[in-house]
Residue frames relative to the residue before (quaternion, step in Angstrom):
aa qw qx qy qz dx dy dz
X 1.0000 0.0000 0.0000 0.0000 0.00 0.00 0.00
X 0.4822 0.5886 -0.4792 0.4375 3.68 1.07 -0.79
X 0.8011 0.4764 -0.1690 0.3204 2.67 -0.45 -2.01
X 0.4623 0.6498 -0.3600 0.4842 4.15 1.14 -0.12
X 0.6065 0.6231 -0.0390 0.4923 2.93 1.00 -1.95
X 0.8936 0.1739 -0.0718 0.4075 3.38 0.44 -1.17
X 0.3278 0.7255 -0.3164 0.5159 3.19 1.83 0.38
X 0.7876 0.1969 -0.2719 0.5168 3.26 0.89 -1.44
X 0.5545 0.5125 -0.5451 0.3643 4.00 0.35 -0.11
X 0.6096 0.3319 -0.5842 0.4206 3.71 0.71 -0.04
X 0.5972 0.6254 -0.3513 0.3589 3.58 0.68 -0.55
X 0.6085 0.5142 -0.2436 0.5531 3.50 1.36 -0.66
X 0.6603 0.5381 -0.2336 0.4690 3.73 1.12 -1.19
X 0.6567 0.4989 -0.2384 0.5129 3.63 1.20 -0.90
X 0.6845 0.3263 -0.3439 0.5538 3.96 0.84 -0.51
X 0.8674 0.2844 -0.2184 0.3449 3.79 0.31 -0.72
X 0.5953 -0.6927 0.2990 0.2764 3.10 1.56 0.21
X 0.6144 -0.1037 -0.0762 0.7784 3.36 1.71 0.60
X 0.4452 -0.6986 0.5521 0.0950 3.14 -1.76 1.69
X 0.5816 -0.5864 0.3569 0.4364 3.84 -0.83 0.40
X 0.8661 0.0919 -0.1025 0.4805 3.61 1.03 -0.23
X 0.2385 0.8196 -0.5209 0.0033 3.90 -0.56 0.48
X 0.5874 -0.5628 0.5177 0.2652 3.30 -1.61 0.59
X 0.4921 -0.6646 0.5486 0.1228 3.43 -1.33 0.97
X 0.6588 -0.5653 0.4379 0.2337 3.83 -0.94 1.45
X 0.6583 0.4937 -0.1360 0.5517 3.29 1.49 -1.71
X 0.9267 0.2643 -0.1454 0.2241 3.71 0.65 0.02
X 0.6083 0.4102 -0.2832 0.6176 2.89 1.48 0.59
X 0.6217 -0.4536 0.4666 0.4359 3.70 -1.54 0.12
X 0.8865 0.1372 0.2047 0.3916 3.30 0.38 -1.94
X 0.1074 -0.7140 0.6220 0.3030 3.81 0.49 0.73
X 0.2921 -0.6945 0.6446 0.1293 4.05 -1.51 0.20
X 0.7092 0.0241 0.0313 0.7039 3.35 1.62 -1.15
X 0.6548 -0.4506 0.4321 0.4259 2.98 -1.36 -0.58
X 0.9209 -0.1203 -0.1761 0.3264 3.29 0.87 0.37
X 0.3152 0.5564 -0.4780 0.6022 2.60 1.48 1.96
X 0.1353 -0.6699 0.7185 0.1289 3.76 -1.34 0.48
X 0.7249 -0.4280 0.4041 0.3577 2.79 -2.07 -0.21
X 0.5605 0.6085 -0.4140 0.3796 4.03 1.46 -0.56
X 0.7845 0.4520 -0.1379 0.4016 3.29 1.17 -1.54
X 0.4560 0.6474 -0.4090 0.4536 3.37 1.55 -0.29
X 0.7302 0.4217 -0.1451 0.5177 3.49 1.00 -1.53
X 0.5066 0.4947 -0.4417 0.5510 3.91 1.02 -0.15
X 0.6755 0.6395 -0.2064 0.3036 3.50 0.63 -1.04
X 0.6376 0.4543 -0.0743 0.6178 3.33 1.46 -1.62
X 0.8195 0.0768 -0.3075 0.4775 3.70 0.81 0.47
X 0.3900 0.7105 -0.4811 0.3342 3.29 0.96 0.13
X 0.5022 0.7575 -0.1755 0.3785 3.31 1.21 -0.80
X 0.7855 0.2871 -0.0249 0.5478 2.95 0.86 -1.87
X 0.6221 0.4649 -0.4582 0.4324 3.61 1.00 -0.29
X 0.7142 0.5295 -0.3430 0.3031 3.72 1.12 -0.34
X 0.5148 0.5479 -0.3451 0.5619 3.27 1.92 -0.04
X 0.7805 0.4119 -0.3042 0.3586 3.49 0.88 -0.27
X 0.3805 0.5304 -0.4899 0.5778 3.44 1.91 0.23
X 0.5717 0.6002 -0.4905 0.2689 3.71 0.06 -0.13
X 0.5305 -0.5623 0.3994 0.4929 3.66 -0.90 1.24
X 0.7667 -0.3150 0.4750 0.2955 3.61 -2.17 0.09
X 0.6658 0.5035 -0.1017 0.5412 3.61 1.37 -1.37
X 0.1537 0.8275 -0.5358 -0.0666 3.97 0.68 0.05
X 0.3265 0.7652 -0.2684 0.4857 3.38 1.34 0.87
X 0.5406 0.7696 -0.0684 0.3330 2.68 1.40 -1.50
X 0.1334 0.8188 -0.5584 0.0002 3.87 -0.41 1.17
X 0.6730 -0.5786 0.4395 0.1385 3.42 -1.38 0.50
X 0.7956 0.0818 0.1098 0.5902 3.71 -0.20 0.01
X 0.5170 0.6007 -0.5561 0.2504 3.91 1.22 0.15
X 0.4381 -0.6532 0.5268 0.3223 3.44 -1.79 0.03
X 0.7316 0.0072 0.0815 0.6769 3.85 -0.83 0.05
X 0.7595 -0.4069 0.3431 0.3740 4.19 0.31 0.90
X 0.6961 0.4679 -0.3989 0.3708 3.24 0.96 0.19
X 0.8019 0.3831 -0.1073 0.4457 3.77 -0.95 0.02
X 0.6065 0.6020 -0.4013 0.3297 3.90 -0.61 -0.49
X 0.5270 -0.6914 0.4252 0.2519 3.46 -0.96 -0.31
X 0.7840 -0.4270 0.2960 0.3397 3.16 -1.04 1.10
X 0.0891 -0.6798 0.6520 0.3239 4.02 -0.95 0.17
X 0.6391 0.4817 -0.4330 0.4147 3.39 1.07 0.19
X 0.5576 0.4981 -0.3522 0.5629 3.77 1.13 0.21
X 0.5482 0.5178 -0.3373 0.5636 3.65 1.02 -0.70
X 0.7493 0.4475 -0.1876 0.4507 3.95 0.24 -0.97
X 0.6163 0.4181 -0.3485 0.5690 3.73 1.19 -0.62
X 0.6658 0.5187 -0.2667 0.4654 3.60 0.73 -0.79
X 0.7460 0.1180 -0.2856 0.5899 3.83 0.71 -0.49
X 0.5270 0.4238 -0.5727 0.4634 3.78 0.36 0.90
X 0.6665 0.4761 -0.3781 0.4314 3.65 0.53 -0.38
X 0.5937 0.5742 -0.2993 0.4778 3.63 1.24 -0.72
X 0.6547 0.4928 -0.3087 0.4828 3.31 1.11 -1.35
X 0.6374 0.6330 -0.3246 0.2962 3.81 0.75 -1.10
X 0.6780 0.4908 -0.2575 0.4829 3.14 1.19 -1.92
X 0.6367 0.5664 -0.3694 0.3707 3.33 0.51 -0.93
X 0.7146 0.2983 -0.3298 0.5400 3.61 0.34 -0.71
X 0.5263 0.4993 -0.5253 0.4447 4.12 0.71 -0.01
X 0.6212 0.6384 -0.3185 0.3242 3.66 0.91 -0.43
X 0.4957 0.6937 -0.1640 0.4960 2.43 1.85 -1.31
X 0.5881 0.6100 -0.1577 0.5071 3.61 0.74 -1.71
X 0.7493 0.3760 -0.3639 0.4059 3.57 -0.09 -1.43
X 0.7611 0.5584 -0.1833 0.2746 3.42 0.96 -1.35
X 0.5540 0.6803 -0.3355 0.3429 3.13 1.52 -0.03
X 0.7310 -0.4932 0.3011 0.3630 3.47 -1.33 0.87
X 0.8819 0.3259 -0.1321 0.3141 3.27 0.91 -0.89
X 0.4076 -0.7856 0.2804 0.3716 3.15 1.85 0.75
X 0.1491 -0.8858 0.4007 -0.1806 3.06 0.81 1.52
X 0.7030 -0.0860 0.1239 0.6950 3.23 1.05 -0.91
X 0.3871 -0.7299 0.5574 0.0820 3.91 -0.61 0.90
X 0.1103 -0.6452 0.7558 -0.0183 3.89 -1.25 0.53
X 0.0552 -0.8745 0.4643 0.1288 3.66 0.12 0.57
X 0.6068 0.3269 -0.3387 0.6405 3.73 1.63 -0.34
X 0.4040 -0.5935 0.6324 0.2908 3.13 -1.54 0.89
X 0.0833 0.9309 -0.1838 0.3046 3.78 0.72 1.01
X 0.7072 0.3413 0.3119 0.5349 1.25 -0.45 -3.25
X 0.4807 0.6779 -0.5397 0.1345 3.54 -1.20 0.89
X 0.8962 -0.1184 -0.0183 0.4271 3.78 -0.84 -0.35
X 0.6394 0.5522 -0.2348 0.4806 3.22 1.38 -0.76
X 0.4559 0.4871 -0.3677 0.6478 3.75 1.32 -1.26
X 0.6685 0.4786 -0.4355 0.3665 3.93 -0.67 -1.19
X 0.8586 0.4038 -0.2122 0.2342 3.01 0.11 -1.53
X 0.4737 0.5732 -0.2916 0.6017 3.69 1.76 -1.40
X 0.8389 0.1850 0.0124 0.5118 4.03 -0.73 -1.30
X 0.8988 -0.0136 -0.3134 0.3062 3.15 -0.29 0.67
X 0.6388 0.4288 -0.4514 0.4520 3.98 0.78 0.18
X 0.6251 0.5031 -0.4565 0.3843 3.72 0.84 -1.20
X 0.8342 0.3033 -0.3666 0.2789 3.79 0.24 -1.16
X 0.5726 0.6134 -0.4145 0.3522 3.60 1.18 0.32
X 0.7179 0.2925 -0.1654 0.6097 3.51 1.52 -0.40
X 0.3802 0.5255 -0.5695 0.5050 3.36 1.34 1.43
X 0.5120 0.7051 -0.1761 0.4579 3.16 1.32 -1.52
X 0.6438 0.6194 -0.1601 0.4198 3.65 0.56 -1.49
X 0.8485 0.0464 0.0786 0.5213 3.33 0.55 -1.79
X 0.7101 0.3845 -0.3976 0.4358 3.24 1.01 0.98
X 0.5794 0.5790 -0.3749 0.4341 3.62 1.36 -0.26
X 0.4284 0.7838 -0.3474 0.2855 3.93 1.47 -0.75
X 0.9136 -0.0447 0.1127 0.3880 2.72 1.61 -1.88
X 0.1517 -0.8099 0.4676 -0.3201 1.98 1.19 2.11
X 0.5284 -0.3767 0.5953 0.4739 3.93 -1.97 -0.14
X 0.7058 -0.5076 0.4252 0.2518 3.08 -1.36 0.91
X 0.6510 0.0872 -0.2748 0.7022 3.63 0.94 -0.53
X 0.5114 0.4222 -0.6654 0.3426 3.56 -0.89 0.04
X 0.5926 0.4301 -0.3367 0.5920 4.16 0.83 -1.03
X 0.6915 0.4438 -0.4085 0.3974 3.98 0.00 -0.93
X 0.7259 0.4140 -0.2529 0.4875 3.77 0.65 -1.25
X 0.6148 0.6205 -0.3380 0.3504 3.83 0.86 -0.15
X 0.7291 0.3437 -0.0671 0.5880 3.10 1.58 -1.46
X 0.5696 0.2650 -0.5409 0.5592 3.39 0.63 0.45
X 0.2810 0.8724 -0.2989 0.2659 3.35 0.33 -0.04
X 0.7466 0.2266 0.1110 0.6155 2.44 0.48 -2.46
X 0.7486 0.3253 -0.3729 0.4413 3.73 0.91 -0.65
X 0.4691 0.5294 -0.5553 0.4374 3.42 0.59 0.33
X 0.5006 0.4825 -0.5103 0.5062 4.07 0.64 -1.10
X 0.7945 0.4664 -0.3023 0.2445 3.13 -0.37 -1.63
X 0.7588 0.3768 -0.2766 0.4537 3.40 0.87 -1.07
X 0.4199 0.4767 -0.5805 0.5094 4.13 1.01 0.09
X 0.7810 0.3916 -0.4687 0.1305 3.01 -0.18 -1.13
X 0.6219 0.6320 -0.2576 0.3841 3.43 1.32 -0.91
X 0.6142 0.5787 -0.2332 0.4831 3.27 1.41 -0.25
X 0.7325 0.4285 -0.1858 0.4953 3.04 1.34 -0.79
X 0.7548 0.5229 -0.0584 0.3917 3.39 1.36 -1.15
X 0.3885 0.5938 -0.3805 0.5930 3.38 2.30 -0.58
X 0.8347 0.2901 -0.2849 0.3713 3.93 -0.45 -1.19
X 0.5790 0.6955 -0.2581 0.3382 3.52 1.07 -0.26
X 0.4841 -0.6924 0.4451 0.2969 3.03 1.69 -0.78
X 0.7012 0.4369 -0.3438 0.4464 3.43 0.89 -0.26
X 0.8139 0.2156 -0.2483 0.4790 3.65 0.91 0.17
């Protein structure tokens, strides 16, 4: 899901001439994209799994239902206060002395983070796990196939 995410801000950065978010020369080992490194790539690749594993024993489990009926997901609850928790600390990032992490529109900020790009990655997280075995197989190749055309297509092109 990242890498989607971070696919289209180079894709956004190439047409308008500056992407909604990038990483700083001065802060990271390894830029990967334009606004992914090698820290956040690897924050990314477990961040996932640590939110599927904060999830009650019951991933069934609803919130505020009556007699089982109605309420809300604990897996929609968790994506929703892991994305909050995330953006927040990216705020945290943007604000730092050493332009750690960039917000290039004055815009672009906790709310944007939090709506389009944390909720559907820590829906993803705690709902694709337990998925049907194919519904979860056809999703993730899916998505890494998207991800990988696009890189195929978009690397020689010049636009990433």
């Amino acid at each position: 899901m990242h890498w989607l995410y971070e696919i289209c801000n180079a894709i956004i950065g190439h047409v308008s001439g500056y992407p909604l978010w990038s990483v700083s020369n001065d802060s990271t080992t390894f830029i990967l994209l334009i606004g992914v490194c090698w820290e956040l790539s690897m924050m990314f690749s477990i961040a996932g799994m640590i939110s599927f594993k904060m999830l009650p024993k019951d991933r069934t489990k609803r919130y505020f239902s009556k007699n089982g009926k109605g309420g809300i997901s604990c897996k929609l609850v968790g994506a929703i206060e892991m994305a909050l928790l995330f953006a927040l600390f990216e705020s945290f990032l943007a604000g730092t002395s050493n332009h750690s992490f960039i917000w290039v529109y004055k815009w672009w900020g906790v709310l944007p983070v939090f709506v389009t790009t944390y909720i559907p990655f820590f829906l993803a997280s705690n709902y694709v796990p337990d998925m049907e075995p194919k519904k979860r197989r056809n999703f993730l190749i899916g998505l890494w196939g998207l991800d990988a055309l696009l890189l195929i297509v978009l690397i020689p092109m010049g636009i990433i």
